[in-house]
N, C-alpha and C positions, 0 to 999 in steps of 0.2 A: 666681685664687689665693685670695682671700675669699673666693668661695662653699666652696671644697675648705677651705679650712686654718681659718676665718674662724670661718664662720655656723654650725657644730653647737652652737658654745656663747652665740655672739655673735647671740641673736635672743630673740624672747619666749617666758617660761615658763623660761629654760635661765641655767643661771650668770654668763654675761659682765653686765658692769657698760653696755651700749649693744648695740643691734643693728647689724650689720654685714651689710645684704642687698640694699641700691642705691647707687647712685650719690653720693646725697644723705648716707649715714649714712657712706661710708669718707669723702669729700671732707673733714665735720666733725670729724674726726679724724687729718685727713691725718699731719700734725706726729707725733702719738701713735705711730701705728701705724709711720714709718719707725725715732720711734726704740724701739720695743721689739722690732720686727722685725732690726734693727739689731745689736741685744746679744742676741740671740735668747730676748728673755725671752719674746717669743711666736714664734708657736703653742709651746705650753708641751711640747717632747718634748727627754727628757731622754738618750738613749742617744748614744753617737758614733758614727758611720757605721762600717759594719762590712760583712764579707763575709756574714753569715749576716743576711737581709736580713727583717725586720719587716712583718707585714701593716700595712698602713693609715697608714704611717709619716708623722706630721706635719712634719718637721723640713723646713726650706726649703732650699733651695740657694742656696748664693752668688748664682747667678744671679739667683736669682728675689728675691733681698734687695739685689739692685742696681738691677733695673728697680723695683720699689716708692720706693727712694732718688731715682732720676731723673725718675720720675712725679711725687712731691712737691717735688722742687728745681723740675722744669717748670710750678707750680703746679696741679698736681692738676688736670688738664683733663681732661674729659670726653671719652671715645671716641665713637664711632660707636656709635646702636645697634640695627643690623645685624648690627655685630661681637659683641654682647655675648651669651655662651652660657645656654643658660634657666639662671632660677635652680634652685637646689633645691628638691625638694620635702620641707619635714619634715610629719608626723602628728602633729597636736597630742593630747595627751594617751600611749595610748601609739604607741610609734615600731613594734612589730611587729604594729601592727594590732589589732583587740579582743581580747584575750586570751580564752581559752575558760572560764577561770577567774577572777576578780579576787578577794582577800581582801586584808584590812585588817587593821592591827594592831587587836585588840582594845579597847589605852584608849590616850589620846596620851599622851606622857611631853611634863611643862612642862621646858623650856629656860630656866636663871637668866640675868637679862637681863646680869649678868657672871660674872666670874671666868673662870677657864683652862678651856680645851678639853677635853672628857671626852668619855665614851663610852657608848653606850645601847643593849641585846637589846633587840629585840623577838621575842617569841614567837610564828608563825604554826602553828595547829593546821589540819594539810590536810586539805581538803576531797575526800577520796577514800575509799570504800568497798573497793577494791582495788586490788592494784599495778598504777598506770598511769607511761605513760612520759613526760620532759616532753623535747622537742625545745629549750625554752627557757624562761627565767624572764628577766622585766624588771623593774627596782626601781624605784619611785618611792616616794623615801624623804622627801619633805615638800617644807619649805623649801628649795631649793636652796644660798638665801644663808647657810647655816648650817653645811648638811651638807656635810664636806669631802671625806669617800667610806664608801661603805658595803660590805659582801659580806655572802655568807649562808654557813652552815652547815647540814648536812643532821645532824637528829637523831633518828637511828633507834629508841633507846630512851628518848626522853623525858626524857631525863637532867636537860638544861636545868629544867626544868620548876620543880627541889627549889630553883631558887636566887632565883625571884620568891618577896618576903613575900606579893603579894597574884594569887593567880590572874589573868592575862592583862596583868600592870601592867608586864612585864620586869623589867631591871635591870642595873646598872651593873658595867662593866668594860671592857677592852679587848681580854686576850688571853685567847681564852674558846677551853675545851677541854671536848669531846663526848666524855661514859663510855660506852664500850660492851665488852658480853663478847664478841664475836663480831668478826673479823675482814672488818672494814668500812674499810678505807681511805680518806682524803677523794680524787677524782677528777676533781673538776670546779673551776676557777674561775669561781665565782657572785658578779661584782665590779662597781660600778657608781662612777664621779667623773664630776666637769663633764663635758661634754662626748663622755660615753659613748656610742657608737651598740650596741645590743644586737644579736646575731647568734645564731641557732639554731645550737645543736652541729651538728658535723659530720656527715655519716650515719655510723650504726652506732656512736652515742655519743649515744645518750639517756641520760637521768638516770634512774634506777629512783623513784618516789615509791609508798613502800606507806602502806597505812592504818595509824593511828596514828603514823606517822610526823612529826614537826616540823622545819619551816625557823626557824630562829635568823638575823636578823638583826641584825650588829651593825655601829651606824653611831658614826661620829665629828663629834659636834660643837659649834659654836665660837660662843659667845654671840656677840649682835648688838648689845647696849648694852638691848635690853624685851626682857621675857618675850615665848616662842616656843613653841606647841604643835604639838609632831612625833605626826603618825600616818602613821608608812609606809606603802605598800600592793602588794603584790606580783602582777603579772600573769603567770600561768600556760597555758604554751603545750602540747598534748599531740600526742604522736602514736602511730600503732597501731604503729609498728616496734618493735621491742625492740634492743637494745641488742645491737651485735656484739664492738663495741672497748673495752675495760676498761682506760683510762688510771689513773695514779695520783699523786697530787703527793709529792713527796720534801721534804725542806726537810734543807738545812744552816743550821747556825748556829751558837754560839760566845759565847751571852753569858756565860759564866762568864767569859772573858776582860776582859770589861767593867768597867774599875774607874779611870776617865781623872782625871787633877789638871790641877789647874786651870792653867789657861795653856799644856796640850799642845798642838801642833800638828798631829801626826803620830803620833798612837795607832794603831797597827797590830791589827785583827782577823782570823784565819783559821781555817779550814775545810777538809775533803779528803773525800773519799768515794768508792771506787772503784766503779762497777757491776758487781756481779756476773751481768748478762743483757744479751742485745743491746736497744737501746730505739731509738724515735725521739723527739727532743726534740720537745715543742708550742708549750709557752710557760716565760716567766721571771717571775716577780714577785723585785726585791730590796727589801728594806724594810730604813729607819734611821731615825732621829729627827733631830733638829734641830742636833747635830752631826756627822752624818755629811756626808762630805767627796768620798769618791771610791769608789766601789764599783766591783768589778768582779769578774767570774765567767771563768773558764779551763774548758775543757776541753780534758786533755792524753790525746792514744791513745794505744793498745799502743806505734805504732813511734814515739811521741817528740814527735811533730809536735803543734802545737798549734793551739787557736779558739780563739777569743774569742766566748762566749757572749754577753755585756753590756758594757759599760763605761758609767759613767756620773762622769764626772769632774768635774760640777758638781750635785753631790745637791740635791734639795730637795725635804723631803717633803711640800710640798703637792702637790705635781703626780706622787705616785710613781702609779704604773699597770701591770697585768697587762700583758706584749708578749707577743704571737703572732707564731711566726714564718710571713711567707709560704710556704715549702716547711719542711716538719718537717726536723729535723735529725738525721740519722743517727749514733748513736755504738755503736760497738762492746762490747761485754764486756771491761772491765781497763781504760777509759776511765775516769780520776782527774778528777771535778769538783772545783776550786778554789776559794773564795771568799777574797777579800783586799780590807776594807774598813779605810779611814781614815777618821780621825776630828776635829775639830777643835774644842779646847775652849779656845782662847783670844776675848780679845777683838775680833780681826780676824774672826771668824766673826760676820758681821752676823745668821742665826740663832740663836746662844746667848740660850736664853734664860733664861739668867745673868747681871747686869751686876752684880757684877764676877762671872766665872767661880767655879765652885766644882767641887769633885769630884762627880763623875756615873756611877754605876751603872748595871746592867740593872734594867729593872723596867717593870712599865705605863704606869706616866703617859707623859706626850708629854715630859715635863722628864726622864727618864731616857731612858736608851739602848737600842737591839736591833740585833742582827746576824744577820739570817735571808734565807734566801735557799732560793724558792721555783721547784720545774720540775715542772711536767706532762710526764710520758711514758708512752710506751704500748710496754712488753714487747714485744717480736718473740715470738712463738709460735712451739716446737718438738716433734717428737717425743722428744728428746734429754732435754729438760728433766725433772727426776726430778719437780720438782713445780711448780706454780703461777708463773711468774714472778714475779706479782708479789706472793704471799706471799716468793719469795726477796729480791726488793727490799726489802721490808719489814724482813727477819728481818736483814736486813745494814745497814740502817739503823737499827735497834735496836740490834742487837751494837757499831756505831760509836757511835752516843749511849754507849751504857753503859761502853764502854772509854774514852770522853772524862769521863767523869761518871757513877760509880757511884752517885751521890747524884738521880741523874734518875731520880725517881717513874715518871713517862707511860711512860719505855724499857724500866724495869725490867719494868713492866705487860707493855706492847706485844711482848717478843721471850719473856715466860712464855706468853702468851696465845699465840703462833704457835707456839712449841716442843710445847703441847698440843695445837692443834689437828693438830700432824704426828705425833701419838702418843709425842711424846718427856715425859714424864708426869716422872719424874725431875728431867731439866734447870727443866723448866716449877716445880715447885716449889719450886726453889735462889731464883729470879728473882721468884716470887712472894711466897715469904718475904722476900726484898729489898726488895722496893715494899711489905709490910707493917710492915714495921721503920719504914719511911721516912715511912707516914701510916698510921699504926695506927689510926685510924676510919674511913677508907673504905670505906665498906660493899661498891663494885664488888670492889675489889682482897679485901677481907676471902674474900667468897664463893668468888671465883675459884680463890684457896688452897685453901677446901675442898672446893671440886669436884674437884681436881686430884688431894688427898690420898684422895678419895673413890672418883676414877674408877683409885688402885691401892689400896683395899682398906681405907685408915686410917681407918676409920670414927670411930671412939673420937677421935685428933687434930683429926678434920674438924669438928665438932662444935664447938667453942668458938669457931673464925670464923666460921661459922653465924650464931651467937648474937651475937658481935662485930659483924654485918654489918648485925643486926635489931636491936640495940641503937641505932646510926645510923638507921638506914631500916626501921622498923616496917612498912612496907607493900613491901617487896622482896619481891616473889613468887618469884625464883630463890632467894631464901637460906631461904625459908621450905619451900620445894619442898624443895631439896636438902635439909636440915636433917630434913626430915620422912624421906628418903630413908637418910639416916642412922643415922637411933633405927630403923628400921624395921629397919633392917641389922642392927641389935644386941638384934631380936624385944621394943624399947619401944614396942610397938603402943599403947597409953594415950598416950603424949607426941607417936608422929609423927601421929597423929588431929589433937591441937589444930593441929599446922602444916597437914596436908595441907589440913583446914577453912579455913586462911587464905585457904592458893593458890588454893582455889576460888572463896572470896569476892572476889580478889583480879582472879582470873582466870575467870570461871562457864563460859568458852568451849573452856578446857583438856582436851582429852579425860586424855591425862596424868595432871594432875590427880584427874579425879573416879575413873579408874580405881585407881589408886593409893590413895585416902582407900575407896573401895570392900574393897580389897583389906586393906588394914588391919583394917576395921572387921568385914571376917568375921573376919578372926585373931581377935577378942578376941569372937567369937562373935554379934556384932549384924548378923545374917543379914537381915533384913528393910530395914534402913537400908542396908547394904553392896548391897542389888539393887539398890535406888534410882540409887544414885552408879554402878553401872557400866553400868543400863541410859543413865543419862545420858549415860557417853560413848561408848557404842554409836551413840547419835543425833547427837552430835557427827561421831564416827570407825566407821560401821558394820564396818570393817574394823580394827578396836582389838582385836588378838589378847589380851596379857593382859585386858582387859576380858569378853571372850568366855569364856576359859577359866576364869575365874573364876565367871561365871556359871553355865557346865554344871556345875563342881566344887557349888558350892551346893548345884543342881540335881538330885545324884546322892546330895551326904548329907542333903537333906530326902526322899527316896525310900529310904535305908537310913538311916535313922537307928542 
């Protein structure tokens, strides 16, 4: 039972306060270990036993918390050792072996040797030249004694990047959200606490890693009484499969509900969401802070009958952790996931970390609140399906945010951004104008608008969020592209030059780009610079049709002049 339940954490190098790997080390703690096994403050697994059953599931049995009780009442006597089964073997350093890859953060971020628990990105720029697949990534996120858990983020357009003051230093926050134009769903939980054992995705569920591409690391942690220097380092595992299964994570939540007085007991949070495709469930992540109380997740089917996803009736968010289930869980199309979390913000709540209580919000820190609730699933594929499932997931996930919360930026974004990628250009614009209301200098949301107004014709409208986008982000190569696209549109060959010249500076690898800046710059008659830029992207894209035909066009009126 200690080597299983014990030793991943309870040994050197790993979080436990003692190692727990012979004879000698449980004996010295005998006392300890009955009574934490006892209240089952250890092994730290927080779900109630249930029918939909948990990989790896730490949680003891009665049984096995009774023989531990009468071993220690018998004076902790030594077995036979004959009878005793090998120990474990753990891998020091990392646990899946040398990684093919290893990078490091950058620069370490200092840890103040007090104050309250915060939060810290690190920014990993991957090490790949093209899109390779990773079967696995392992975190080793520093000091153990500090870091209370960390995950990653996959950032496909660098987005991260605008929010460090100082190139590769990070920076601070907690609930950190990845800008992207293109529908990119997050898929994977990339999650590490104590006593994590990492595991290679499953076949036909690698992680796509292109070039230019960034992993964002954001870990949470908790002064030690001296300064503490965290350099994370991520081990990267690849393989030549590509990816068959395209999982996707959904997340409910509900913190607008969030607004608890002091001394509640029983603050009630909910959620609902129906599927609109058939899935199979993977895993759950629930998350709450320091007054959540009692969490738990339903899923009720078509005919009525229900599961119990979660339950988690003694929250406590040091020990919160991704579950997987041992067999994935089947839910049908019209299946309503649930979430109903309670809250507790009185003084009997030995976590408030209020004394005396006070009213408590949604918000970042660990002293405010959240009610989110996290499932990995993987679409059932059909021919029936009109389109993508899991853009349908998405788009009905969106649609539900924004009819709970028209005031939700991300939604508004996320279901304009799907609505155009299905050609529905109209709707996309309603929704986009919405999210621009809402953070009128965000340069993603700005551009997106004028792509939308662009791709039906609004040239003249498109144009001032353009400029709005580049007004923000002077170096956005889409709003400069588009923009130059634009003026072009409305034969401003003089003005879309200065853009198209960004985008190349911007982008020199753009075939796009040079072709377009090419194209322009014959319209206004500079025929000898316009060959340049589109022999350019010939060499890029030999197969760059306008690039071509612009060429011959040249081609034919320096031969008839």
């Amino acid at each position: 039972m200690f080597f299983q339940y014990c030793a991943p954490c309870h040994r050197p190098g790993e979080a436990g306060p003692f190692p727990l790997l012979t004879y000698a080390d449980a004996k010295a703690r005998a006392r300890l270990i009955a009574a934490v096994t006892s209240t089952r403050f250890m092994p730290p697994w927080l779900p109630e036993p249930q029918e939909s059953k948990f990989a790896d599931e730490l949680r003891l049995s009665d049984e096995q918390i009774a023989v531990i009780q009468k071993w220690v009442e018998q004076g902790a006597v030594e077995g036979a050792a004959a009878d005793l089964p090998r120990a474990p073997r753990f891998v020091p350093g990392w646990q899946l072996g040398q990684p093919d890859k290893i990078i490091e953060a950058e620069k370490p971020y200092t840890l103040p040797a007090t104050g309250s628990d915060m939060y810290w990105n690190f920014i990993f720029r991957t090490p790949v030249d093209r899109t390779r697949w990773l079967k696995a990534i392992e975190i080793r996120p520093g000091d153990k004694r500090v870091v209370h858990h960390a995950n990653i983020l996959v950032d496909r357009g660098e987005s991260a990047r605008r929010q460090e003051k100082e190139p590769g230093a990070g920076f601070s926050g907690m609930e950190l959200k990845i800008e992207s134009e293109s529908f990119d769903p997050d898929s994977h939980f990339l999650f590490w606490k104590p006593g994590t054992v990492p595991k290679p995705e499953p076949d036909g569920m690698a992680l796509r890693l292109d070039k230019d591409t960034d992993l964002v690391l954001n870990i949470h942690l908790q002064p030690s009484g001296k300064q503490e220097k965290i350099q994370p380092s991520l081990g990267l595992y690849f393989t030549d499969k590509p990816a068959t299964l395209f999982p996707l994570l959904l997340q409910l939540e509900n913190d607008r509900q969030l607004d608890i007085p002091p001394g509640e007991k029983h603050f009630v949070v909910t959620d609902q969401f129906t599927l609109p495709v058939d899935v199979d469930l993977l895993a759950i992540y629930p998350h709450a802070h320091y007054l959540g109380k009692d969490l738990q997740a339903l899923a009720t089917l078509p005919d009525g009958s229900t599961k119990t996803l979660i339950h988690i009736p003694q929250w406590n968010l040091n020990w919160q952790a991704v579950y997987r289930y041992a067999v994935p869980l089947a839910l049908p199309k019209g299946t309503a996931i649930s979430m109903r979390y309670i809250y507790d913000n009185s003084s009997e709540n030995v976590a408030n970390p209020n004394d005396p209580p006070r009213r408590v919000v949604a918000g970042n820190r660990s002293s405010d609140e959240m009610a989110h609730l996290w499932l990995q699933v993987l679409p059932h594929t059909s021919s029936d399906t009109a389109f993508d499932p899991r853009m349908q997931l998405q788009e009905a996930m969106a649609r539900h945010d924004v009819e709970k919360n028209p005031g939700d930026f991300e939604a508004q974004y996320n279901l304009a951004a799907m609505l155009m990628a299905r050609g529905k250009q109209a709707d996309a614009i309603q929704h986009f104008e919405q999210a621009v209301r809402l953070h009128p200098q965000d340069a993603t949301a700005n551009n997106a608008l004028g792509a939308s107004l662009l791709a039906v014709g609004r040239f003249g409208e498109a144009i001032p969020y353009f400029s709005a986008a580049l007004k923000t982000q002077p170096d956005n190569f889409d709003a400069h592209y588009n923009l130059a696209n634009a003026l072009a549109s409305q034969d401003k060959f003089v003005d879309a030059i200065e853009h198209y010249r960004a985008a190349v500076r911007l982008r020199p690898d753009d075939a796009n780009a040079e072709a377009n800046l090419g194209g322009a710059l014959a319209e206004t008659g500079n025929l000898a610079e316009a060959k340049v830029h589109l022999q350019r992207a010939l060499q890029i894209d030999p197969n760059h049709k306008l690039a071509r035909e612009n060429l011959e066009q040249i081609s034919r009126d320096s031969k008839h002049p």
